[in-house]
DSSP file (Angstrom, degrees, kcal/mol; ACC not computed):
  #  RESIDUE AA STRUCTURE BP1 BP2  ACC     N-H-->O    O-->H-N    N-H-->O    O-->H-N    TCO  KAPPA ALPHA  PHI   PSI    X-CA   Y-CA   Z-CA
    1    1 A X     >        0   0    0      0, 0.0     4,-1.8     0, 0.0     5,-0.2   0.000 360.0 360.0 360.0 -44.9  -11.5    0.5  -19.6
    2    2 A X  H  >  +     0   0    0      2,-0.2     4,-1.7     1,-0.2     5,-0.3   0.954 360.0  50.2 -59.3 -50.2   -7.8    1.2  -18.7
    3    3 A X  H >>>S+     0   0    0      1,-0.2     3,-3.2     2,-0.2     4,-1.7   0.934 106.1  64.0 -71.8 -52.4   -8.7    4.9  -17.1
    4    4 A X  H 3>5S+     0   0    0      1,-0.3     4,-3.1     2,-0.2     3,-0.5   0.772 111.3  34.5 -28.7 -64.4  -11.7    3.0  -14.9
    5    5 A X  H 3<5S+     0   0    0     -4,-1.8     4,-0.3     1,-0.2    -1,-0.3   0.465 109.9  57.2 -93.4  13.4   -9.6    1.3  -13.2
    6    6 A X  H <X5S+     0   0    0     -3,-3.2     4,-0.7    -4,-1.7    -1,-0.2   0.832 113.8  47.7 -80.3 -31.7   -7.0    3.6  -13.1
    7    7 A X  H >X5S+     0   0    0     -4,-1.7     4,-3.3    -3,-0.5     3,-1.9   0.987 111.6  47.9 -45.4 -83.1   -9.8    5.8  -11.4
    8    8 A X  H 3X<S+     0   0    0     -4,-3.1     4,-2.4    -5,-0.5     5,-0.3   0.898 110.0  52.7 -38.1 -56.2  -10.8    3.1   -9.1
    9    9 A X  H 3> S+     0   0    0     -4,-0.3     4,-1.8    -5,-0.3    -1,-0.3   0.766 119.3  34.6 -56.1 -39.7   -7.1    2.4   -8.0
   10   10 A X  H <X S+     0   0    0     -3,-1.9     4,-2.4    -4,-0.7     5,-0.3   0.948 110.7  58.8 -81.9 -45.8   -6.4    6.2   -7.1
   11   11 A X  H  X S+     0   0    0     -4,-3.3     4,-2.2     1,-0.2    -2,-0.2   0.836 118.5  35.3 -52.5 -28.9   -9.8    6.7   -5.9
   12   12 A X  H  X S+     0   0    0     -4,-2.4     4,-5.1    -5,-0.3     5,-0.2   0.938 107.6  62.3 -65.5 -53.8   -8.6    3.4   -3.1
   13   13 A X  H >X S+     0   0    0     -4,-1.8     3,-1.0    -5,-0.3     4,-0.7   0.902 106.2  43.7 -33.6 -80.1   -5.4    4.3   -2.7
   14   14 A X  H >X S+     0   0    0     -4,-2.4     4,-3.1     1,-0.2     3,-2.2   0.857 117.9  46.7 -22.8 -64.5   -6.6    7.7   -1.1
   15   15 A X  H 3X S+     0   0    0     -4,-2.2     4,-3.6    -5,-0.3     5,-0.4   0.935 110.9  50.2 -36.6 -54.3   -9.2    5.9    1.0
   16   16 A X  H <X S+     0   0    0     -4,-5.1     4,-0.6    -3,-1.0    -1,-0.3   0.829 117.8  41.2 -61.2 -23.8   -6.8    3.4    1.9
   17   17 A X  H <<>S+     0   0    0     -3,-2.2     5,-1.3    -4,-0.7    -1,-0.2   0.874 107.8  58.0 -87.0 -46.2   -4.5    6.4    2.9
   18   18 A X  H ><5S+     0   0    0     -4,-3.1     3,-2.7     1,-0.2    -1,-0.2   0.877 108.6  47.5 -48.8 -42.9   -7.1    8.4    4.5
   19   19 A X  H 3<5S+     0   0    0     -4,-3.6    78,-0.4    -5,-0.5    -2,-0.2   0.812 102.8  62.1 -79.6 -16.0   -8.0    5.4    7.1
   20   20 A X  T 3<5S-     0   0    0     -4,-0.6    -1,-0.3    -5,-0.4    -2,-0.2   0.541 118.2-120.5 -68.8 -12.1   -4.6    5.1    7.7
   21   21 A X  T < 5S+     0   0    0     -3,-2.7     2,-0.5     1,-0.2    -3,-0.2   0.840  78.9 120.3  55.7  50.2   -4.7    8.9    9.1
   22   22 A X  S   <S-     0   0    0     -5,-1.3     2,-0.3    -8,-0.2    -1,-0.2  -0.935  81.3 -98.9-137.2 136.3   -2.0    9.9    6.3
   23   23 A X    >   -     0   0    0     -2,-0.5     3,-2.3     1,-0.1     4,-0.3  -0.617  32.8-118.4 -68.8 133.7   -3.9   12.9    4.1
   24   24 A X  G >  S+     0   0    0     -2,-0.3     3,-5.2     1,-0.3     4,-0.4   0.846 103.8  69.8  -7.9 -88.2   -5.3   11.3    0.8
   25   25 A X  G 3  S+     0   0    0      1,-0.2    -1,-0.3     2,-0.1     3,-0.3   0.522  78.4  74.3 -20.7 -30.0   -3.1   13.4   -1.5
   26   26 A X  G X  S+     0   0    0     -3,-2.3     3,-1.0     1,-0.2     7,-0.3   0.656  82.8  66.9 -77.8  -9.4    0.0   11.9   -0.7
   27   27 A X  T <  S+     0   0    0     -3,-5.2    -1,-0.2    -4,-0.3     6,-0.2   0.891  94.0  67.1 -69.0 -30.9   -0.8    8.5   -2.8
   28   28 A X  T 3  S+     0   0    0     -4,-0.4     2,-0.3    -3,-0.3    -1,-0.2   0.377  87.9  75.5-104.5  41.2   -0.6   10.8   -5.8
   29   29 A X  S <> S-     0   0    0     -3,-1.0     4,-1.8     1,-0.2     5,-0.2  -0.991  74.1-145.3-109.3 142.0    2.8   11.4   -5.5
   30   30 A X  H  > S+     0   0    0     -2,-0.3     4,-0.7     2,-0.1    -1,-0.2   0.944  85.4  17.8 -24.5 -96.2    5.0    9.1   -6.3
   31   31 A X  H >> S+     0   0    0      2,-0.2     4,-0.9     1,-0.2     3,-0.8   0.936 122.9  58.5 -73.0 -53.0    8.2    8.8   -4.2
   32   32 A X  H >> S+     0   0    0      1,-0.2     3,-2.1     2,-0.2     4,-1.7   0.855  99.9  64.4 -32.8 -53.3    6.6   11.0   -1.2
   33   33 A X  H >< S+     0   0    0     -4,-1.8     3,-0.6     1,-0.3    -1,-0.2   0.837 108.0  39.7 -54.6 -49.9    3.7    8.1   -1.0
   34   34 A X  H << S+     0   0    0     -3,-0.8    -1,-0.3    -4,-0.7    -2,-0.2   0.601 107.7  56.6 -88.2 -10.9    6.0    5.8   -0.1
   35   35 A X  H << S+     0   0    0     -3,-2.1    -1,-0.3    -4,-0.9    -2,-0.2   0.701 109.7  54.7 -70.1 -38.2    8.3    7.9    2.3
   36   36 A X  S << S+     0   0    0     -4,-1.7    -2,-0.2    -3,-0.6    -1,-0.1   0.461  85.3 137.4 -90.7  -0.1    5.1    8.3    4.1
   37   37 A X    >   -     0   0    0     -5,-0.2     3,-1.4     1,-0.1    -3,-0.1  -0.138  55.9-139.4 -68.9 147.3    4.4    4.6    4.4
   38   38 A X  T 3  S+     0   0    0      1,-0.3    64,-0.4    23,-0.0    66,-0.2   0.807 103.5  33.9 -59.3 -12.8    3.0    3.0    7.5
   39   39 A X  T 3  S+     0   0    0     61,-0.1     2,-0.3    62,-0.1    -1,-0.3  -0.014  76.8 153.0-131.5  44.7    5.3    0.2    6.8
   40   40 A X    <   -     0   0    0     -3,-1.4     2,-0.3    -5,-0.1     3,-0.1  -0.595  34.4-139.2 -92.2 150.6    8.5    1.2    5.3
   41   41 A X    >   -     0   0    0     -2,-0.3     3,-1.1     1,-0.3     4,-0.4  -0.790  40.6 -62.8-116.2 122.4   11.2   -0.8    5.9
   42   42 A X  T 3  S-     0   0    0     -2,-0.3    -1,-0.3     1,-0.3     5,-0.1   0.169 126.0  -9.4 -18.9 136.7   15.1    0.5    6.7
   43   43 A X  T 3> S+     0   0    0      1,-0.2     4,-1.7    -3,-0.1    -1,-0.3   0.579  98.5 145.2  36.1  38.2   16.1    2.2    3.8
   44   44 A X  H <>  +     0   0    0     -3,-1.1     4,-0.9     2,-0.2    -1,-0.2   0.762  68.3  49.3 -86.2 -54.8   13.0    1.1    1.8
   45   45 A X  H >4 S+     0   0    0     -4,-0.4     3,-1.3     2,-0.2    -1,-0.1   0.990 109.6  49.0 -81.9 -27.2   12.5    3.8    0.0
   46   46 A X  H >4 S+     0   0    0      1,-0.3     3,-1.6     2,-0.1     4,-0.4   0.872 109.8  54.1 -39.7 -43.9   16.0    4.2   -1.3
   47   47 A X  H >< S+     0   0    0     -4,-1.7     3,-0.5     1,-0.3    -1,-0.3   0.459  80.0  83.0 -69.8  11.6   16.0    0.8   -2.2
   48   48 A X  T << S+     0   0    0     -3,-1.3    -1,-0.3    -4,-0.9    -2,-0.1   0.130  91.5  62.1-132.7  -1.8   12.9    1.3   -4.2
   49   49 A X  T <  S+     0   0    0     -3,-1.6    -1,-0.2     2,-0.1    -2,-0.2   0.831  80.9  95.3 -92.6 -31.9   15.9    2.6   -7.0
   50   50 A X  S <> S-     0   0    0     -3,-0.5     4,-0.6    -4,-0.4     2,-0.2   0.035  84.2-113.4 -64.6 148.5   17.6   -0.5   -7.3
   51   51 A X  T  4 S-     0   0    0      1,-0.1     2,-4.5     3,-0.1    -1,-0.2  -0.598  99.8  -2.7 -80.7 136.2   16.8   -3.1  -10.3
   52   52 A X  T  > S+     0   0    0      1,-0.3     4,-0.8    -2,-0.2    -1,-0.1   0.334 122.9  71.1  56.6 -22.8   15.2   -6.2   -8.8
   53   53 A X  H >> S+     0   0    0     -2,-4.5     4,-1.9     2,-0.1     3,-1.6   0.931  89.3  65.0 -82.0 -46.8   15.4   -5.2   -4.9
   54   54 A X  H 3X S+     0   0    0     -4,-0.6     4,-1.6     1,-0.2     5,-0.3   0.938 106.3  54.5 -48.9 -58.1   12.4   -2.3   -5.5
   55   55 A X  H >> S+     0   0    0      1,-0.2     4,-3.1    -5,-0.2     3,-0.5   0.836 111.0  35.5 -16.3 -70.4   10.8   -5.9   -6.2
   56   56 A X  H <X S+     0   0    0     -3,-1.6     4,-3.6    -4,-0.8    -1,-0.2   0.927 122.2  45.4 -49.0 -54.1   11.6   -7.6   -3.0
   57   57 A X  H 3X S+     0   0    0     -4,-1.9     4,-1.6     2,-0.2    -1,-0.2   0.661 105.5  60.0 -74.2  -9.5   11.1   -4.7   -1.3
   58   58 A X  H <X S+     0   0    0     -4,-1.6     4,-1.5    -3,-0.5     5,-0.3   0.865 117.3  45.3 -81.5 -49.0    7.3   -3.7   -3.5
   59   59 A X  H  < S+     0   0    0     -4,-3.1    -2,-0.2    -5,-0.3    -1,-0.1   0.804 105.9  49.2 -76.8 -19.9    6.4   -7.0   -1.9
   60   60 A X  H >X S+     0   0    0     -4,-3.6     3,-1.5     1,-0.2     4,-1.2   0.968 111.9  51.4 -77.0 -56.0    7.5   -6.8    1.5
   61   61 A X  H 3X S+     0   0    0     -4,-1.6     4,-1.9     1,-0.2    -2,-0.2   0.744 110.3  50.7 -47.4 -24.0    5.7   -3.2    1.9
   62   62 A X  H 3< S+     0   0    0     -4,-1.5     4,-0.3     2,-0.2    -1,-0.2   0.415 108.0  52.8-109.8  13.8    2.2   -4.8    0.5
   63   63 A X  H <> S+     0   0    0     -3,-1.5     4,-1.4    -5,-0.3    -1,-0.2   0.491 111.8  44.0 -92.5 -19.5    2.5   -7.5    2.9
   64   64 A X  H  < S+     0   0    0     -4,-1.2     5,-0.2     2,-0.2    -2,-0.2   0.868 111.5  54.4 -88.6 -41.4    3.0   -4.8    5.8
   65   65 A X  T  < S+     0   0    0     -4,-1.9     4,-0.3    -5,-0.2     5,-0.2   0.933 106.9  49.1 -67.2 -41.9    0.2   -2.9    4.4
   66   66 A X  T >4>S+     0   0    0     -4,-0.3     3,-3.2     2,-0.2     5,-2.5   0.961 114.7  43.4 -41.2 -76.8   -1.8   -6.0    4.6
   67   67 A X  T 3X5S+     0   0    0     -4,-1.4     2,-1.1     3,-0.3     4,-0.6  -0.292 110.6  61.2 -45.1-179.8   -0.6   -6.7    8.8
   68   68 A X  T 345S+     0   0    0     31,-0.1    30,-2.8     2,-0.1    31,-0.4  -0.608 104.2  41.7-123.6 -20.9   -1.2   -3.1    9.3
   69   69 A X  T <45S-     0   0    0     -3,-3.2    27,-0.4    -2,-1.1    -2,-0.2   0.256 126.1-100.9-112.1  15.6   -5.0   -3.3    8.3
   70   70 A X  T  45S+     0   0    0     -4,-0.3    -3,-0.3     1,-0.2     2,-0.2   0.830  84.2 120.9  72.5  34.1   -5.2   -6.6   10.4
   71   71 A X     << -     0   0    0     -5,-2.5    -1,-0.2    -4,-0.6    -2,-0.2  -0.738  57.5-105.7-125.1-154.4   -5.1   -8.9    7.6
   72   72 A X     >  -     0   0    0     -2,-0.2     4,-1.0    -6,-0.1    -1,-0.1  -0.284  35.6 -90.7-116.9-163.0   -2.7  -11.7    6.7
   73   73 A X  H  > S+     0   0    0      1,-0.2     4,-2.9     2,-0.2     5,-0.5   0.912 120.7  62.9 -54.4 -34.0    0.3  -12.6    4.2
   74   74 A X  H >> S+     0   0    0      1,-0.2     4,-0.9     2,-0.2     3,-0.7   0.884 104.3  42.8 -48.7 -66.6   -2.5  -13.9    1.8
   75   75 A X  H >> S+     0   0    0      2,-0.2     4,-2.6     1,-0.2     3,-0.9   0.774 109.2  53.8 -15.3 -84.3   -3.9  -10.9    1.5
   76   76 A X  H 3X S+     0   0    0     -4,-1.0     4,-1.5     1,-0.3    -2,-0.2   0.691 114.2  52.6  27.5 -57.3   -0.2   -8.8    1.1
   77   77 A X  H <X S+     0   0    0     -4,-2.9     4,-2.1    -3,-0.7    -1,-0.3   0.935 109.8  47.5 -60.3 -25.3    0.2  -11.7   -2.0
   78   78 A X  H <X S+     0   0    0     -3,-0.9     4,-2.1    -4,-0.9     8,-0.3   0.965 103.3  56.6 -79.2 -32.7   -3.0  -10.6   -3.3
   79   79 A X  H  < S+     0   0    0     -4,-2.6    -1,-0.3     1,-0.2    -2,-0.2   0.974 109.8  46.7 -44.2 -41.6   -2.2   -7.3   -3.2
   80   80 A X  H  < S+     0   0    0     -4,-1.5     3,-0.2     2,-0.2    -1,-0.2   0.732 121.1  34.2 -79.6 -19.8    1.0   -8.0   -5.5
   81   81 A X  H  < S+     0   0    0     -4,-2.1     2,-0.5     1,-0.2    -2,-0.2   0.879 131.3  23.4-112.8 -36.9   -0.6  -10.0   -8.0
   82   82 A X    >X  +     0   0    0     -4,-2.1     4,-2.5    -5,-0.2     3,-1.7  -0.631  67.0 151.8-149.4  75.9   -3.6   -8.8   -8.2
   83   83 A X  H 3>  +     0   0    0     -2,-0.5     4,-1.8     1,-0.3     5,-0.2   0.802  67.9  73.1 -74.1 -27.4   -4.2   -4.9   -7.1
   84   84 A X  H 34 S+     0   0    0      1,-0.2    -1,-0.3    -3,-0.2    -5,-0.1  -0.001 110.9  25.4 -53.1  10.1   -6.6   -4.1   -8.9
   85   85 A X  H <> S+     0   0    0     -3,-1.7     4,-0.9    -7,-0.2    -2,-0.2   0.431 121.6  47.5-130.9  -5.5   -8.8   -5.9   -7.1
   86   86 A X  H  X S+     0   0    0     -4,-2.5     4,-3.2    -8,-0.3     5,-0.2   0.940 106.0  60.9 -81.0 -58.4   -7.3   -6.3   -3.6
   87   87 A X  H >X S+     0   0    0     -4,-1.8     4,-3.2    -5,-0.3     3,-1.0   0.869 106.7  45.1 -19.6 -83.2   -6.6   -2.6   -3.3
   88   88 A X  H 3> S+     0   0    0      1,-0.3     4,-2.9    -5,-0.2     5,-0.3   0.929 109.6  52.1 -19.7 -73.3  -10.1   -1.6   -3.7
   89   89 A X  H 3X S+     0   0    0     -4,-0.9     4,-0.9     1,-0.3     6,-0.4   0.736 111.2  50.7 -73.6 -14.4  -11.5   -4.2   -1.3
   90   90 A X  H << S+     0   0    0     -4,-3.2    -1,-0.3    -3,-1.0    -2,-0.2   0.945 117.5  43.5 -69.0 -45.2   -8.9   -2.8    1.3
   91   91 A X  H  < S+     0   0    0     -4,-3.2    -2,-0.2    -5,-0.2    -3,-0.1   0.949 125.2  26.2 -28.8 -76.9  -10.2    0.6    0.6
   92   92 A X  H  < S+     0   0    0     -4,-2.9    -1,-0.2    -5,-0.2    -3,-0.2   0.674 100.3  91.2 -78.3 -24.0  -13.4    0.2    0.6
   93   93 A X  S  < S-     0   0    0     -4,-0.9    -3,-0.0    -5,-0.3    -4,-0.0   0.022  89.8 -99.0 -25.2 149.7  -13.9   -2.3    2.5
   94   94 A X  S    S+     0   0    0      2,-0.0    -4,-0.1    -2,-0.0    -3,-0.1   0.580  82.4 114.3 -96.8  18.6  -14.7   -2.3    6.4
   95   95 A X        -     0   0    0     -6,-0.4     2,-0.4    -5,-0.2   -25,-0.1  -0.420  50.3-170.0 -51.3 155.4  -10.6   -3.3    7.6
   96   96 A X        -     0   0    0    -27,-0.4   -76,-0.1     1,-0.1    -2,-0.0  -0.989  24.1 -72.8-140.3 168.2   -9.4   -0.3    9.4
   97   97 A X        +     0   0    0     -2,-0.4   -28,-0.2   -78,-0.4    -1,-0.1   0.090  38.0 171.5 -51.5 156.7   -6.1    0.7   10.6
   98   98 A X        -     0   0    0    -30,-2.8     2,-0.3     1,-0.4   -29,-0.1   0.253  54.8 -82.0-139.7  19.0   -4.6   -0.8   13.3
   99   99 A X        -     0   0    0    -31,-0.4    -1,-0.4   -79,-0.0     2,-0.4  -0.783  61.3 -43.5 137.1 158.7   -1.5    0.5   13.2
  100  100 A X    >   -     0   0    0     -2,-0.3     3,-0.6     1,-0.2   -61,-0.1  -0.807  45.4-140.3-112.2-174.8    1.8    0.1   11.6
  101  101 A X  T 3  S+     0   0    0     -2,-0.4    -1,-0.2     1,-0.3   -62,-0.1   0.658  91.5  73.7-102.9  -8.8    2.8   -3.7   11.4
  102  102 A X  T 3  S-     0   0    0    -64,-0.4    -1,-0.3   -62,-0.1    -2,-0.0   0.158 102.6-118.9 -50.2 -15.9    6.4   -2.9   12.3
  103  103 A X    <         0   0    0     -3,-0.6    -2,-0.1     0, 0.0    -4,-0.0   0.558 360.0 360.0  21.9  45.7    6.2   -2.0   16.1
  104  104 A X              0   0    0    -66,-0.2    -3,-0.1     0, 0.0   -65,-0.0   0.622 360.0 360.0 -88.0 360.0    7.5    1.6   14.8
């Protein structure tokens, strides 16, 4: 059960990455994925070392990700609590980019 939805979760990621215009492959790297994000935030991915800011900072990026595919903080939360099922339904699902949510 655990590898399905580890499957499902890469296969989204990509998607999500691909509609973003960013090539698939770069969700399955780690540290790159997030260098490459539409919505990274000063120093964001440095802090992403830090004990307890990578938190702050995990939720503030899947709230951008959210705004970036036109939807709203609800979304963003759901993304953080529950990604395995939000993730997908951004993926797969008919949002598309709009942009990054940052004005950058």
């Amino acid at each position: 059960m655990g590898l399905l939805v580890a499957v499902i979760m890469i296969a989204a990621m990509w998607k999500i990455f691909t509609k973003a215009g960013q090539p698939g492959w770069a969700s399955l790297i780690p540290i790159y994925n997030i260098s490459r994000s539409w919505a990274d935030p000063p120093g964001g991915s440095s802090c992403c070392f830090i004990p307890f800011v990578n938190f702050i900072i995990g939720i503030i990026l899947c709230i951008d990700l959210a705004k970036s595919f036109g939807q709203g903080v609800g979304f963003g939360l759901g993304l953080v609590f529950l990604s395995f099922i939000f993730y997908p339904i951004l993926g797969f699902g008919s949002a598309q980019y709009q942009g990054p949510s940052t004005g950058r």
